[in-house]
Backbone atoms as SQL, in Angstrom:
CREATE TABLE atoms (id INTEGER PRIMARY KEY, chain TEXT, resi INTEGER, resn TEXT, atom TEXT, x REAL, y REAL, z REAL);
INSERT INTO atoms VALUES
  (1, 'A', 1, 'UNK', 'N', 9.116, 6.459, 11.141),
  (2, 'A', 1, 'UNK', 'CA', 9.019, 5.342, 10.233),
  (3, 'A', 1, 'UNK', 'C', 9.716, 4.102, 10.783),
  (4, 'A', 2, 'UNK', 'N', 10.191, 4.367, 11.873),
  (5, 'A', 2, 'UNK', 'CA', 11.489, 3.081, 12.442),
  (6, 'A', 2, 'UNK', 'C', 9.739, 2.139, 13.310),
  (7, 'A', 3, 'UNK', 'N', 8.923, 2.543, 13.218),
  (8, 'A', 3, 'UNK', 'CA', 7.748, 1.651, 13.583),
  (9, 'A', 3, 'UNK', 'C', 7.884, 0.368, 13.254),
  (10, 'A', 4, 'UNK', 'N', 8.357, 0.406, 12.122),
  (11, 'A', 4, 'UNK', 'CA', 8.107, -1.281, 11.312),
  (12, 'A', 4, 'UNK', 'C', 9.543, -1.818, 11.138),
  (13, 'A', 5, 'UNK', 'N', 8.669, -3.374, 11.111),
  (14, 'A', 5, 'UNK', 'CA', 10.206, -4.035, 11.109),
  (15, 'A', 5, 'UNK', 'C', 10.620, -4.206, 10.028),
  (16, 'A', 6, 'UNK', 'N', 12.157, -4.604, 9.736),
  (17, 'A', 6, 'UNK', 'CA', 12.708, -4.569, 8.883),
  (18, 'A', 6, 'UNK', 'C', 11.912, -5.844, 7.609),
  (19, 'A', 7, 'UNK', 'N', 11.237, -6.859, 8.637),
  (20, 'A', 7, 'UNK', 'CA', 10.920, -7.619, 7.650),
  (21, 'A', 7, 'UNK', 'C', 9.542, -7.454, 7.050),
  (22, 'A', 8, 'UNK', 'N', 8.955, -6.656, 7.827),
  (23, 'A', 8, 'UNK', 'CA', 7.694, -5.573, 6.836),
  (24, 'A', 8, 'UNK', 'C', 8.258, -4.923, 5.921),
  (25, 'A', 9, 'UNK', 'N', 8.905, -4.094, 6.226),
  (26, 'A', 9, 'UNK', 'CA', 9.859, -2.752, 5.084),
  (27, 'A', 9, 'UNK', 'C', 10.224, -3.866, 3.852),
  (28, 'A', 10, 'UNK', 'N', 11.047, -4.890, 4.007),
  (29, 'A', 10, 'UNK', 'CA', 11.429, -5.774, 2.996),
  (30, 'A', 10, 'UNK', 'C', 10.425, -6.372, 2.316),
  (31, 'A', 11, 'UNK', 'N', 9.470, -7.131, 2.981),
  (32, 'A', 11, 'UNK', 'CA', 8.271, -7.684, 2.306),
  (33, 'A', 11, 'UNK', 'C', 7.555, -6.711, 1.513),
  (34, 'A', 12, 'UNK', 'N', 7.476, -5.412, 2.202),
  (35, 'A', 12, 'UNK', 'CA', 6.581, -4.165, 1.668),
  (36, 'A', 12, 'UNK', 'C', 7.115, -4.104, -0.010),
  (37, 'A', 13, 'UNK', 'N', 8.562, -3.947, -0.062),
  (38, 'A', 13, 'UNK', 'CA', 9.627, -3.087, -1.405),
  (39, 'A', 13, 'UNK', 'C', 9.594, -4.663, -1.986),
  (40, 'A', 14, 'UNK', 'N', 9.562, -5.993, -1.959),
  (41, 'A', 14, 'UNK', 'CA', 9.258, -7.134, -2.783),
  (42, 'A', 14, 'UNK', 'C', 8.206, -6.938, -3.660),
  (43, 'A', 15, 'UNK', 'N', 6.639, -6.494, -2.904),
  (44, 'A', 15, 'UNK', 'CA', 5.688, -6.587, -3.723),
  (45, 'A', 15, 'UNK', 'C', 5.380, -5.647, -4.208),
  (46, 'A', 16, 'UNK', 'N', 6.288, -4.289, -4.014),
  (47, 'A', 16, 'UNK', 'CA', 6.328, -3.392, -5.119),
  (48, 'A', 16, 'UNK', 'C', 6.824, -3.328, -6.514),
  (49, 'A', 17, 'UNK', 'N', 8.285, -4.162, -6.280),
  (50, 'A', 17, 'UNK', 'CA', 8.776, -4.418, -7.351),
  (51, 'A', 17, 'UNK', 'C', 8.434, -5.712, -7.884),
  (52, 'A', 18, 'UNK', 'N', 7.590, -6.743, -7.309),
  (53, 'A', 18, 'UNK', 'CA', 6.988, -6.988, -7.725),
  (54, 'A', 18, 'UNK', 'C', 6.037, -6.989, -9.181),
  (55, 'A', 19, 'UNK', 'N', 5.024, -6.034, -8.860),
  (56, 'A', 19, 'UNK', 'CA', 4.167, -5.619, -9.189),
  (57, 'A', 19, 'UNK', 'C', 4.796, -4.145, -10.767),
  (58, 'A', 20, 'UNK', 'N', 5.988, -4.213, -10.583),
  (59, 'A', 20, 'UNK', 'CA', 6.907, -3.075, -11.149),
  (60, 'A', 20, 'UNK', 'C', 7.342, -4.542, -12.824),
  (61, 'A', 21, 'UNK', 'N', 7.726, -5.733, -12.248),
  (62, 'A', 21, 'UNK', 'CA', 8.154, -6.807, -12.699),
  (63, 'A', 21, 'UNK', 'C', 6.884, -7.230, -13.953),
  (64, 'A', 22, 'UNK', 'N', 6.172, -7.625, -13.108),
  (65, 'A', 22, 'UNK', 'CA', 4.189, -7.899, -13.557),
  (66, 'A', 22, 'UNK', 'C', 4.170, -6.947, -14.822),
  (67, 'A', 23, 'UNK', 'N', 4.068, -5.689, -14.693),
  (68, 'A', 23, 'UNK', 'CA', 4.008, -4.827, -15.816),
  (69, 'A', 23, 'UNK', 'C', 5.269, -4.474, -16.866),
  (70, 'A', 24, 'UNK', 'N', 6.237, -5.294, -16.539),
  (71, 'A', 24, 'UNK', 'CA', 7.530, -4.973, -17.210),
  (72, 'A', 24, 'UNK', 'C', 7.076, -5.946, -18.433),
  (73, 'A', 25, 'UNK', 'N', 6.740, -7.057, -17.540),
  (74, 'A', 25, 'UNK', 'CA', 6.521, -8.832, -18.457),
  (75, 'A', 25, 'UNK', 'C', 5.182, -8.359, -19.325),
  (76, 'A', 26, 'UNK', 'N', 4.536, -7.692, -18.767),
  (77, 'A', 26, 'UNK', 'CA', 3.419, -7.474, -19.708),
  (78, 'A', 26, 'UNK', 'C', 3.330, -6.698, -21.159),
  (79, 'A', 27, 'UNK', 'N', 4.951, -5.794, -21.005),
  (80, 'A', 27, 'UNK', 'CA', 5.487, -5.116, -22.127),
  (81, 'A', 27, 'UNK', 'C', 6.567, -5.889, -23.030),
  (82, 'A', 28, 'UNK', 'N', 6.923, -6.939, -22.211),
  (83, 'A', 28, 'UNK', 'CA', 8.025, -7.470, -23.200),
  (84, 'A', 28, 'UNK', 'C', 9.240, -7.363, -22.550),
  (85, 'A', 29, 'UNK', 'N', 9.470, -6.962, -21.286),
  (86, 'A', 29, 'UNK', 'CA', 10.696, -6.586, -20.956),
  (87, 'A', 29, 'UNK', 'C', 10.668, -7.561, -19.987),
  (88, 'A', 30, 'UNK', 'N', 11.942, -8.131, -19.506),
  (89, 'A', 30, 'UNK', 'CA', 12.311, -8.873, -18.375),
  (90, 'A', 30, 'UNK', 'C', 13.205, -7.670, -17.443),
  (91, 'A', 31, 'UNK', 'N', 13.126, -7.778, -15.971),
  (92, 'A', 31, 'UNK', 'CA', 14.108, -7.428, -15.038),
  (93, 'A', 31, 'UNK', 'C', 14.494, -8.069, -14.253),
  (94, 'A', 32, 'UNK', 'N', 15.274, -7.770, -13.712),
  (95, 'A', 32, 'UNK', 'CA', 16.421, -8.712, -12.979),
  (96, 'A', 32, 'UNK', 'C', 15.374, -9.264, -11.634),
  (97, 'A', 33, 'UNK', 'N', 16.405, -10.147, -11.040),
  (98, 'A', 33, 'UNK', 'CA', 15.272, -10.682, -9.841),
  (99, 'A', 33, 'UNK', 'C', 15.730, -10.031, -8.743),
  (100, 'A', 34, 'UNK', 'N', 14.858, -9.880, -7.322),
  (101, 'A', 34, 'UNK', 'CA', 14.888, -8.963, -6.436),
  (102, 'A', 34, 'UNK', 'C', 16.803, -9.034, -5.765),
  (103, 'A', 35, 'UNK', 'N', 16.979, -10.284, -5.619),
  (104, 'A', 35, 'UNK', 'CA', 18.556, -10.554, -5.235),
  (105, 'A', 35, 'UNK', 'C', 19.491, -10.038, -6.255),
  (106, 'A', 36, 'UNK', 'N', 19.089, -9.621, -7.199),
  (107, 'A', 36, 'UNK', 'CA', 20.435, -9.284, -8.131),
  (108, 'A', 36, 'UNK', 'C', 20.010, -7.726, -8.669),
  (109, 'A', 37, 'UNK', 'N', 19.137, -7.570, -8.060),
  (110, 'A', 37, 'UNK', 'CA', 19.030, -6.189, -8.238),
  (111, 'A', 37, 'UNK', 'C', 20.747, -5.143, -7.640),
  (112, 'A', 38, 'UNK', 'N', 20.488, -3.947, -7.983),
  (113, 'A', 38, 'UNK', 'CA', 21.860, -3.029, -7.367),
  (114, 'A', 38, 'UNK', 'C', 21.656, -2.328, -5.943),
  (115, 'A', 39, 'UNK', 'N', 22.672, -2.426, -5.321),
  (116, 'A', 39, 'UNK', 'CA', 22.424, -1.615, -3.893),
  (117, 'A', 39, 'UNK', 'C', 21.432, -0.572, -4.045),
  (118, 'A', 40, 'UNK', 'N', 21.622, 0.116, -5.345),
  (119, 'A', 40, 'UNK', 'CA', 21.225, 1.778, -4.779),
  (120, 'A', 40, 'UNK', 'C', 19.409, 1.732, -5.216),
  (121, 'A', 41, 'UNK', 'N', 19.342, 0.567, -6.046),
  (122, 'A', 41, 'UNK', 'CA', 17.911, 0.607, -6.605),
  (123, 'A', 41, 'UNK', 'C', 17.024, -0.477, -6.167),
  (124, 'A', 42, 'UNK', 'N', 17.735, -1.254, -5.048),
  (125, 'A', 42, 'UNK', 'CA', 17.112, -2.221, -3.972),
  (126, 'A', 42, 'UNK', 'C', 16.116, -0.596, -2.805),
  (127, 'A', 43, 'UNK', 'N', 17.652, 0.395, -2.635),
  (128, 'A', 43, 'UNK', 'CA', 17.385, 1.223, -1.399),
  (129, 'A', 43, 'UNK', 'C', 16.299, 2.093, -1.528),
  (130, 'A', 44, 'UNK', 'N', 15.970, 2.295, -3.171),
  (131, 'A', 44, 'UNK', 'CA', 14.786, 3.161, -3.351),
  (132, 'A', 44, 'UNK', 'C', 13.782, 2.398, -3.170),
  (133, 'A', 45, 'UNK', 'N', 13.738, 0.928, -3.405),
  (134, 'A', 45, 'UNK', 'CA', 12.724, 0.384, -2.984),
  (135, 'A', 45, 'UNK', 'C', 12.276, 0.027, -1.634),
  (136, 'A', 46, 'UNK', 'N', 13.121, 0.231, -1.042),
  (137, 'A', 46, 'UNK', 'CA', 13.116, 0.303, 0.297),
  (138, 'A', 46, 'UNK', 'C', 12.331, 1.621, 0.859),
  (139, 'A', 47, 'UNK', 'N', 12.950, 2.635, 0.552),
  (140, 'A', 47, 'UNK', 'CA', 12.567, 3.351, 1.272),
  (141, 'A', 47, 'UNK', 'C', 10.725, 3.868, 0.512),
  (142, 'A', 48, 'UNK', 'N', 10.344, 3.538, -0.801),
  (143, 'A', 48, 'UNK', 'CA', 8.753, 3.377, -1.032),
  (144, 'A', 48, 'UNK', 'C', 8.225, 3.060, -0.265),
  (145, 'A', 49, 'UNK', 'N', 9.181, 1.583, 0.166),
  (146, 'A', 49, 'UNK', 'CA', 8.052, 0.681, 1.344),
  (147, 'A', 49, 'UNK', 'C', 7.886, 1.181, 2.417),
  (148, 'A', 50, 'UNK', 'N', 8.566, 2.281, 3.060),
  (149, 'A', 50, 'UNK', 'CA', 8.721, 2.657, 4.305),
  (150, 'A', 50, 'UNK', 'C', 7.843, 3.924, 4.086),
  (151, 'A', 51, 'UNK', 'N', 7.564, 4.613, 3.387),
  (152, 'A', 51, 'UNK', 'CA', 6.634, 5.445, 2.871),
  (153, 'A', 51, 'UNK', 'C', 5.024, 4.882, 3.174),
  (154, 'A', 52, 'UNK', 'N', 5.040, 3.899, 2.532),
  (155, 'A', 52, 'UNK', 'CA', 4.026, 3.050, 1.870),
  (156, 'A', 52, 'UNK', 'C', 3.432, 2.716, 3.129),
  (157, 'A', 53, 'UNK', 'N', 4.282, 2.013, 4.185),
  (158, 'A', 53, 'UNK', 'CA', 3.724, 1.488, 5.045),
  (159, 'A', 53, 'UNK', 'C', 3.186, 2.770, 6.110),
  (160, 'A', 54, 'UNK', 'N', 4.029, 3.777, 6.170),
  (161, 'A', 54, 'UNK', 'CA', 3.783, 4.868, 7.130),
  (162, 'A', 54, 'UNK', 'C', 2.440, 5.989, 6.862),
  (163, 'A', 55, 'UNK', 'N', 2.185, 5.651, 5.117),
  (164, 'A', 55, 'UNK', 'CA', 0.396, 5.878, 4.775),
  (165, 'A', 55, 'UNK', 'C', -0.506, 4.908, 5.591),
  (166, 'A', 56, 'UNK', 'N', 0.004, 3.909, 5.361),
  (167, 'A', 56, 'UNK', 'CA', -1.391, 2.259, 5.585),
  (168, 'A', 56, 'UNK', 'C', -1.311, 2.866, 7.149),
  (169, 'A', 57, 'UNK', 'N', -0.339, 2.977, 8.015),
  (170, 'A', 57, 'UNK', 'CA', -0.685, 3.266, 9.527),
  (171, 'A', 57, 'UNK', 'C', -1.116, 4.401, 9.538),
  (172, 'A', 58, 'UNK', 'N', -0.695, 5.916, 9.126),
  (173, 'A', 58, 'UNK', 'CA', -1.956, 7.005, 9.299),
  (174, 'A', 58, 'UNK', 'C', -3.235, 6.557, 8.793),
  (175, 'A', 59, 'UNK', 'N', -4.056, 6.001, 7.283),
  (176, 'A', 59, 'UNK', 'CA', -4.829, 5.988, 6.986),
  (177, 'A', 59, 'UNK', 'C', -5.853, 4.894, 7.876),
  (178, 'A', 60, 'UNK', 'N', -4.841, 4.315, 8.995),
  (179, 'A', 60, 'UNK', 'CA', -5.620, 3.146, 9.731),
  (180, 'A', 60, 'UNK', 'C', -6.245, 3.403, 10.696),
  (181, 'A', 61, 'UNK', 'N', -5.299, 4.789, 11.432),
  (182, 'A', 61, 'UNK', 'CA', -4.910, 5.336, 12.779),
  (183, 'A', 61, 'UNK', 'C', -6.508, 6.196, 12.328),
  (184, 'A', 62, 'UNK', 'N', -6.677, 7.209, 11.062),
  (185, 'A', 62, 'UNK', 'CA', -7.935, 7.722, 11.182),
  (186, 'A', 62, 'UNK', 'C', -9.262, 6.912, 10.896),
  (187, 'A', 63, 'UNK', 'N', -9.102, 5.964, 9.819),
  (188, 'A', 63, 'UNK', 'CA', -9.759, 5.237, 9.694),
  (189, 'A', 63, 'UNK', 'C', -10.664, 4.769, 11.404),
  (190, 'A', 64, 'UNK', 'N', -9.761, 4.264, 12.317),
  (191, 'A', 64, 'UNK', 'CA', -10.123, 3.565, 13.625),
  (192, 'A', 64, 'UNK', 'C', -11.144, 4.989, 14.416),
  (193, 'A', 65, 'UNK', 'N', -10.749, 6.327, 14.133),
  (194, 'A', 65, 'UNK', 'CA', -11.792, 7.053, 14.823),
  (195, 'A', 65, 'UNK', 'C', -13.069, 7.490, 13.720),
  (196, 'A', 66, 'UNK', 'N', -13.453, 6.712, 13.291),
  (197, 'A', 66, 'UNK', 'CA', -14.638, 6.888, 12.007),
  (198, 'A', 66, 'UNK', 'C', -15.860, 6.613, 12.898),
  (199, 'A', 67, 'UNK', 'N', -16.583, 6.729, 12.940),
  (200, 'A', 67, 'UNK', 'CA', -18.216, 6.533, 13.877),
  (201, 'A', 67, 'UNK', 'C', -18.501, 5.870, 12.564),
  (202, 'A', 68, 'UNK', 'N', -20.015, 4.586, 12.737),
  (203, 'A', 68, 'UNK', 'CA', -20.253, 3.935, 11.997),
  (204, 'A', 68, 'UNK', 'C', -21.209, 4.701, 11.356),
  (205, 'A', 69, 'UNK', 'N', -22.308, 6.144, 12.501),
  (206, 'A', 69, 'UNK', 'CA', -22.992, 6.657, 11.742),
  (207, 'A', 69, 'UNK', 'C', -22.980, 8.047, 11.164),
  (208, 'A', 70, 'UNK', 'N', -21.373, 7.870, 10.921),
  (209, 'A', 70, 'UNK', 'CA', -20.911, 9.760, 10.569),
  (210, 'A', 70, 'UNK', 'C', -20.906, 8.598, 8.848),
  (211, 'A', 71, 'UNK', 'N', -20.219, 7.738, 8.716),
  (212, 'A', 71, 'UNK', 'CA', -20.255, 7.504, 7.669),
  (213, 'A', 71, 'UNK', 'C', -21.761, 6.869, 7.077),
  (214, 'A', 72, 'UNK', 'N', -22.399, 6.221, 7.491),
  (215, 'A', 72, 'UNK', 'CA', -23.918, 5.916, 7.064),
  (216, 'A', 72, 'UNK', 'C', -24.401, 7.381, 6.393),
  (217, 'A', 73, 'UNK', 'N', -23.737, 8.332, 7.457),
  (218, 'A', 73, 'UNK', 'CA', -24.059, 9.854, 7.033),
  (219, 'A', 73, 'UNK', 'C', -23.619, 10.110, 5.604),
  (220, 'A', 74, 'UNK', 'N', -22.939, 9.800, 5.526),
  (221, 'A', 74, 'UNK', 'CA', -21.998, 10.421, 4.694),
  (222, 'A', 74, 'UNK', 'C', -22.656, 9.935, 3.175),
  (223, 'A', 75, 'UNK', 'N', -22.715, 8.824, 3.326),
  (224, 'A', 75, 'UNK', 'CA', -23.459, 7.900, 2.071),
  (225, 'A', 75, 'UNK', 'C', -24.608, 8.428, 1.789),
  (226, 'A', 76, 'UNK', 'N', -25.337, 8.435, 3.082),
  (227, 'A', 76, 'UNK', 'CA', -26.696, 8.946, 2.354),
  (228, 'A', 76, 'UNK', 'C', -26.811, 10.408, 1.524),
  (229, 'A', 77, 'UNK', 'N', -25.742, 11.380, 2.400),
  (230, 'A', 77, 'UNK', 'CA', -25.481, 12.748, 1.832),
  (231, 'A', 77, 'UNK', 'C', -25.275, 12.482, 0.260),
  (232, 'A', 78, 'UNK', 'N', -24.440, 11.415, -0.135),
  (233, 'A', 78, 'UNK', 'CA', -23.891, 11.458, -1.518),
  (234, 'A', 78, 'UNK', 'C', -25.117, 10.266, -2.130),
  (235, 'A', 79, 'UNK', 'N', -26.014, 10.344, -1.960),
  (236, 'A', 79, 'UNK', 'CA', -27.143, 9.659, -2.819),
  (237, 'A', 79, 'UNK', 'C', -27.283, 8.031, -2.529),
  (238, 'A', 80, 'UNK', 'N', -26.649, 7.436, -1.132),
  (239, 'A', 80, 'UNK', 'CA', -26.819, 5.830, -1.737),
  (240, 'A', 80, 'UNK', 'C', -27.553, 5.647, -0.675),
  (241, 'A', 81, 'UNK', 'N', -28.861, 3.987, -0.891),
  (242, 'A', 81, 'UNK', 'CA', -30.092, 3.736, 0.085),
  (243, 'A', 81, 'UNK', 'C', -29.327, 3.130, 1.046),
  (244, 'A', 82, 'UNK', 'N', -28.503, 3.482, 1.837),
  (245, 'A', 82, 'UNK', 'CA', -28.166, 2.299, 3.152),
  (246, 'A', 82, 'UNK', 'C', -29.036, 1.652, 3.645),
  (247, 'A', 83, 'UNK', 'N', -29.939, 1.992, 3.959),
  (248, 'A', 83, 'UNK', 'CA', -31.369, 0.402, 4.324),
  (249, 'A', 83, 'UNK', 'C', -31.045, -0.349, 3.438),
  (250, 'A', 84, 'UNK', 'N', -31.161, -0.588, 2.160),
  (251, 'A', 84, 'UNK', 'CA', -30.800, -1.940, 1.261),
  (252, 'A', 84, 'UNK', 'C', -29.466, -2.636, 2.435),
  (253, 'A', 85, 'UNK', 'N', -28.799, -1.751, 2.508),
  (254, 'A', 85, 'UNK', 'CA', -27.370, -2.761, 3.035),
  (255, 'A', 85, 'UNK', 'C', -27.461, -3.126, 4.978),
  (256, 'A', 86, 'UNK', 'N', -28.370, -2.805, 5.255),
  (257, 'A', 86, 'UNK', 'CA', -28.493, -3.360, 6.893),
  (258, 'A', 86, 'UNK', 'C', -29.020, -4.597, 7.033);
């Protein structure tokens, strides 16, 4: 996980809590802002992001060996006209 830089990992755990914030406000609740958050509940967000990001690079890493016509395959297997989309 030491792949990424610290200022990915940080940017990553912002727009989580973020997005944690977004739905707080949408209930009525306010939370604190990312700087005044507490050591120990900054570090869990931290380490999501480092999670988070270490999915997006496996799911990229397989993603990149996909053939264009294993998946064309794949679509048509599950019912959809790919000619419409060429």
């Amino acid at each position: 996980m030491s792949e990424f830089s610290s200022e990915q990992i940080l940017t990553e755990a912002q727009v989580i809590y973020d997005a944690v914030c977004d739905s707080a406000m949408e209930n009525g609740r306010d939370l604190p802002w990312w700087s005044e958050l507490d050591e120990g509940v900054m570090q869990t967000y931290l380490e999501q992001a480092k999670r988070k990001l270490a999915r997006k690079a496996e799911a990229e890493k397989v993603l990149s060996k996909l053939k264009v016509s294993d998946v064309v395959e794949w679509l048509q297997d599950k019912g959809y006209d790919v000619n419409k989309y060429e």
